[in-house]
C-alpha positions as CSV (number, residue, x, y, z in Angstrom):
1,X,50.0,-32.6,0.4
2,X,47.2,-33.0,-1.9
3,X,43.6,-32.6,0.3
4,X,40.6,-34.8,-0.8
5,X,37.2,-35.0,0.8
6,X,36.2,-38.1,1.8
7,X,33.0,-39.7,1.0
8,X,31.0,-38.6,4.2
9,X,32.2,-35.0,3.9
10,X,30.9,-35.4,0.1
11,X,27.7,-36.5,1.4
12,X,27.7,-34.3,3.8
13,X,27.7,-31.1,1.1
14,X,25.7,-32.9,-1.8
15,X,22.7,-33.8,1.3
16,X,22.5,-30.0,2.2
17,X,22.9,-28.8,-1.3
18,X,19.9,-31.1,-1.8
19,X,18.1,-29.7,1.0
20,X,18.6,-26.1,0.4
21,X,17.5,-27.1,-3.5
22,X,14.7,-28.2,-2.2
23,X,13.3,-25.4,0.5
24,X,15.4,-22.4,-1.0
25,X,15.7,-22.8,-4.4
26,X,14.8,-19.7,-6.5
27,X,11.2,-19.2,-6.1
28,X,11.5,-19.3,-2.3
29,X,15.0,-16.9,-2.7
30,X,12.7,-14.5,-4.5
31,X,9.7,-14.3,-2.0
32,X,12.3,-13.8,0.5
33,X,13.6,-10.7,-1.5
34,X,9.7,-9.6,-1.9
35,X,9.5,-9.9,1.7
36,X,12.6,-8.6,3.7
37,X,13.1,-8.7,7.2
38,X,11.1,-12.2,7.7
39,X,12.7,-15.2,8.7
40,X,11.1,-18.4,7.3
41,X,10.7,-20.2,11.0
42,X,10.0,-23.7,8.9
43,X,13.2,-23.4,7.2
44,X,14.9,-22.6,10.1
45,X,13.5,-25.7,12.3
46,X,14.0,-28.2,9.2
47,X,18.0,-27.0,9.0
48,X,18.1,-27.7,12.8
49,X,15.9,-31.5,12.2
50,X,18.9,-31.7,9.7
51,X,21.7,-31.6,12.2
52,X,22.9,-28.0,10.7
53,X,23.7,-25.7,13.6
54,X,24.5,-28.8,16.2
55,X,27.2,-30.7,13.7
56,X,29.9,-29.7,15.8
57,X,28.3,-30.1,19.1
58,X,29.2,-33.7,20.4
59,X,27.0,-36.4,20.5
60,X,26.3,-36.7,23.9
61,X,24.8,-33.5,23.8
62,X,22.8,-34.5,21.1
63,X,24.7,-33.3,18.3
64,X,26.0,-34.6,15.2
65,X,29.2,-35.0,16.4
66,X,31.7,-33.9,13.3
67,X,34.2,-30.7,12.9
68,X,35.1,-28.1,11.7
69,X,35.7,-28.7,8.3
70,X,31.9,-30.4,7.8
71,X,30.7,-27.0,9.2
72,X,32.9,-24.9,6.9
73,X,31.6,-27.5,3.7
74,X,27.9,-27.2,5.1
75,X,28.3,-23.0,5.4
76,X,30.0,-22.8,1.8
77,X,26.7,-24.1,1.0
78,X,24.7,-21.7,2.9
79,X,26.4,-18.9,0.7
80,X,26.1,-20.8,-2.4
81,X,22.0,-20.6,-2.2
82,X,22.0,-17.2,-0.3
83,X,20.6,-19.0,2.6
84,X,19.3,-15.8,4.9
85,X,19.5,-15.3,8.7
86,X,22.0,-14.9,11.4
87,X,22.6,-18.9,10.8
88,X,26.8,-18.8,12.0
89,X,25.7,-16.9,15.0
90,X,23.3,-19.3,15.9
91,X,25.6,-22.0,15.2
92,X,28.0,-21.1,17.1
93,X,25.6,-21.1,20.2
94,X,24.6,-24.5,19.8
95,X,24.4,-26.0,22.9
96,X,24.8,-22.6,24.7
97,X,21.5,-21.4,24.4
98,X,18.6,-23.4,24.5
99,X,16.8,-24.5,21.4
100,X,19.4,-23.3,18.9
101,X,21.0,-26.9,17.8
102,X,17.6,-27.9,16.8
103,X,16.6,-24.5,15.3
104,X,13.8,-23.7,17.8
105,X,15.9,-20.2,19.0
106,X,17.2,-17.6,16.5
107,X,20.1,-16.2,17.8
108,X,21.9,-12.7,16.6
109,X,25.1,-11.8,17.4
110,X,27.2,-8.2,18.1
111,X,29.8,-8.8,15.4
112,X,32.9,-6.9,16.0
113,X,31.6,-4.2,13.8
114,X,28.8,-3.3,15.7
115,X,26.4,-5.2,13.3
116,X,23.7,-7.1,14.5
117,X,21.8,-9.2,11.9
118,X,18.1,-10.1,12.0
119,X,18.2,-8.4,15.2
120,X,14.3,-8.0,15.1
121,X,13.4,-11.9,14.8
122,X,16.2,-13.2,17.2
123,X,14.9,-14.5,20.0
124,X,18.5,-14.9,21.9
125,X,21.0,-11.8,21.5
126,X,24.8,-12.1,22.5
127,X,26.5,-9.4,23.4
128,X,25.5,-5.9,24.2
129,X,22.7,-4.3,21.5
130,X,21.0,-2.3,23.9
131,X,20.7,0.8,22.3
132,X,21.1,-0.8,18.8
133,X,20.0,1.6,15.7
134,X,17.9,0.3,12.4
135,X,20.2,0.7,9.3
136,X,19.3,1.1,5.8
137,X,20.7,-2.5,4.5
138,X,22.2,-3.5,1.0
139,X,21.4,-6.5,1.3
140,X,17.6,-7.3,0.9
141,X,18.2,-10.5,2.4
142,X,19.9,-9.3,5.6
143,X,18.4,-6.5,7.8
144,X,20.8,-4.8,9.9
145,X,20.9,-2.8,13.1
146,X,24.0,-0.9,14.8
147,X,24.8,-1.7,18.4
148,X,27.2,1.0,20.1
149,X,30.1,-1.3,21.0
150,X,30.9,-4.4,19.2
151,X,31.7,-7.4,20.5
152,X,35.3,-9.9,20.6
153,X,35.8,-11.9,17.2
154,X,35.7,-15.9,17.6
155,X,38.0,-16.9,14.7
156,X,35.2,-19.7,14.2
157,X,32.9,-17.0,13.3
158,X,35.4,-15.8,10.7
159,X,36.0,-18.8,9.2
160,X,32.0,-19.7,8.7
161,X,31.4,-16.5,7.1
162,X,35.0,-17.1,4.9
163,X,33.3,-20.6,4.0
164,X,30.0,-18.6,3.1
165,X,32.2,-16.2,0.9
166,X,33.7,-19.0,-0.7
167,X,29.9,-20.5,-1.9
168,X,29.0,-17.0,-3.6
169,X,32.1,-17.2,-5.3
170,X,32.1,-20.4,-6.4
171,X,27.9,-19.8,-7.5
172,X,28.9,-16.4,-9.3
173,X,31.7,-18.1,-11.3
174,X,28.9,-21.0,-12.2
175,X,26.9,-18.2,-13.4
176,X,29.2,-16.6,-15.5
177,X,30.1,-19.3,-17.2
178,X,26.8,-20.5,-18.0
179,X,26.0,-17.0,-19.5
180,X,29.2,-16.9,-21.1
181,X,28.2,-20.3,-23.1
182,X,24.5,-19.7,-24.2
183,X,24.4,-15.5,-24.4
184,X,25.4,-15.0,-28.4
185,X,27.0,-11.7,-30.0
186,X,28.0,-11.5,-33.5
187,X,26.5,-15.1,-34.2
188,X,28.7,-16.7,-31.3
189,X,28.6,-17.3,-27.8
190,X,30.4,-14.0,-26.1
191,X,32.9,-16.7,-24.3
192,X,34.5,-17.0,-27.1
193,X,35.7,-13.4,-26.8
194,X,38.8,-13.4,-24.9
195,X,38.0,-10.8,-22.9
196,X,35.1,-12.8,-21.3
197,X,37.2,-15.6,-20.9
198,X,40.3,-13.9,-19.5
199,X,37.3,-12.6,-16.8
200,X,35.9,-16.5,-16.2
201,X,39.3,-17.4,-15.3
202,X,40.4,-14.8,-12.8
203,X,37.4,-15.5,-11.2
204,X,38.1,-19.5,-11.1
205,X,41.7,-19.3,-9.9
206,X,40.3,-16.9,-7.2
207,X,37.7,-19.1,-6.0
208,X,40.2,-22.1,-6.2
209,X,42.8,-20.5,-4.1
210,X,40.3,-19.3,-1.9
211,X,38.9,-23.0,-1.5
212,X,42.4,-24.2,-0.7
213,X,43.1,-21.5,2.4
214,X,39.5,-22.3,3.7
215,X,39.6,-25.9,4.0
216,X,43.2,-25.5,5.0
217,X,42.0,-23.2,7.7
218,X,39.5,-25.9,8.8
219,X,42.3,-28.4,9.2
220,X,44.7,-26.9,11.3
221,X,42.3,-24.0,13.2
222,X,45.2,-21.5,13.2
223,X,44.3,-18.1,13.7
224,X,46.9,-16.8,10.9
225,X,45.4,-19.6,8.5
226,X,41.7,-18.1,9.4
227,X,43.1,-14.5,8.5
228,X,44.3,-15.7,5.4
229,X,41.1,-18.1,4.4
230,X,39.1,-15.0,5.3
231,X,41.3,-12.0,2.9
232,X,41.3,-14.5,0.2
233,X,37.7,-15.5,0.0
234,X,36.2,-12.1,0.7
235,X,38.4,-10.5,-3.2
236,X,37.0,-14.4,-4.4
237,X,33.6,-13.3,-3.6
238,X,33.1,-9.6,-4.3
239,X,35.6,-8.9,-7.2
240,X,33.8,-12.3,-8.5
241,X,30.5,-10.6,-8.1
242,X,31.7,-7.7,-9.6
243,X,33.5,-9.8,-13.0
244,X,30.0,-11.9,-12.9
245,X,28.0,-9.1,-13.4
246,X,30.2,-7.4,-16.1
247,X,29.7,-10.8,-17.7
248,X,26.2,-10.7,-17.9
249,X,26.3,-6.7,-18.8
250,X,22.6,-4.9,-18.2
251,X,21.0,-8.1,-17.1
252,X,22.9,-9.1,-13.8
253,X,21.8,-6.0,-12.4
254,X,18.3,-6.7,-12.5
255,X,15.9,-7.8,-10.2
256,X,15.0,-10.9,-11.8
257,X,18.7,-12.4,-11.5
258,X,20.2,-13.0,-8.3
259,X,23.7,-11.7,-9.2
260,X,23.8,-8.7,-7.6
261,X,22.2,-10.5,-4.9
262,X,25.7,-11.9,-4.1
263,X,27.9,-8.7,-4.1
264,X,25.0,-6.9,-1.9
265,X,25.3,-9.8,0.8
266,X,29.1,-10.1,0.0
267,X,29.5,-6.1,1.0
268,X,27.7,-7.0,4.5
269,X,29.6,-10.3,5.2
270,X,33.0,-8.4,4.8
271,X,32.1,-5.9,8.1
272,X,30.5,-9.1,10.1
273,X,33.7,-10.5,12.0
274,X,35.2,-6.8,12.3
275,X,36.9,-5.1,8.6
276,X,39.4,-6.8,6.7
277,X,42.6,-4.4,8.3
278,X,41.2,-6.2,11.4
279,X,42.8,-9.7,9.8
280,X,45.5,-7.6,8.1
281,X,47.1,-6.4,10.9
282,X,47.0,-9.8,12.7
283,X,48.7,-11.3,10.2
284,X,51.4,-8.7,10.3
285,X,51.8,-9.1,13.7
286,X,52.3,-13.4,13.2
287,X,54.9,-12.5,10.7
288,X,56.5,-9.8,12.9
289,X,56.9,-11.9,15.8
290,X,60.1,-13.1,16.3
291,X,60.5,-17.0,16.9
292,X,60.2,-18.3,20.5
């Protein structure tokens, strides 16, 4: 079966890529970095005023009203630009907890790591964090604390961040191909080496398949198809951080370019829904079971 968006889901995705263009493009992604651990409040209301954390909540409740998939298209988004804050925790509470659909509340989450993100500037916390411990982030973009018991997985949860692991791969393979056509070496562009270009590819069939389990994932809502969308688009993501950056040689790991900016907030996605075995040994158990 061949999958094709249709043309509200594409509007859907080209109207938030236009909106986070607009308030999060990369002037405001690097005042963010200059200012860690402050969540733009504005921002925050104006992705709620866009319909953002209450698209799945019906419209009798005042939401938009769609599914799964339009949330998992409007998150791959999210990743793309390196949106900040605890945005799929305070998602998934719309209509829960007060003032989160329209972007009033921040809401953190105990992730089944232990992790709490933006802990300080949430004003809602579910789960237990009482007790939680300041860590020394990667990520710039994503202060952490440690809360002594982590709390259940919702596979939703899983997916959202797999959909935001699938934007920064699909943004880090954009970048590298743009370097790889306009850096020169040896009086040509360096994709003409075949090393570069063998890299450029890995990374696109790895975002590809990736795609492909994560929309699939958002179609049938299995928890086996969530595992899988999840393994897959955390390698897309980090080894294509990684491959970007060995693209782009001494320059991705400066400040100035947001490469590294990806694998940092990849690393901290991965440990959000509980670590990677977690899905693994899920999965091993579907294909263990024996039919009913």
């Amino acid at each position: 079966m061949r999958f094709q968006l249709t043309e509200d889901q594409r509007a859907l995705r080209e109207g938030v890529r236009e909106l986070l263009t607009r308030r999060f493009g990369p002037q405001a992604l690097r005042v963010a970095v200059e200012e860690p651990g402050r969540l733009d409040r504005a921002l925050w209301r104006e992705l709620g005023a866009a319909g953002f954390f209450a698209l799945r909540l019906p419209e009798e409740r005042g939401g938009v009203g769609l599914g799964l998939p339009e949330a998992v298209l409007a998150f791959e988004e999210a990743g793309r630009a390196l949106l900040p804050g605890p945005l799929v925790a305070t998602h998934l509470a719309a209509g829960g907890v007060p003032g989160a659909a329209d972007g009033e509340a921040v809401v953190a989450d105990v992730g089944g790591s232990g992790l709490v993100e933006w802990l300080a500037e949430a004003d809602v916390v579910r789960g237990e964090a009482a007790g939680a411990v300041p860590l020394r982030s990667v990520d710039p973009l994503t202060p952490l604390h440690r809360a002594p018991e982590g709390a259940g997985v919702d596979p939703a949860a899983v997916l959202l961040t797999a959909a935001e692991q699938l934007g920064s791969a699909t943004r880090v393979c954009e970048l590298a191909a743009q370097h790889a056509r306009t850096r020169e070496q040896f009086g040509r562009p360096i994709g003409a080496f075949q090393a570069v270009q063998h890299l450029c590819a890995e990374m696109l069939v790895r975002t590809e398949t990736a795609r492909a389990a994560v929309y699939a994932a958002a179609v049938t809502a299995d928890p086996a198809d969530v595992d899988t969308a999840r393994l897959l688009a955390d390698e897309a993501a980090a080894r294509g951080a990684r491959d970007c950056l060995q693209v782009h040689g001494g320059m991705g790991f400066t400040w100035e370019f947001e490469v590294h900016l990806h694998l940092k907030r990849t690393w901290v996605r991965t440990h959000r829904t509980g670590s990677a075995t977690d899905s693994e040994e899920r999965m091993a158990a579907e294909l263990l079971a024996e039919p009913a």
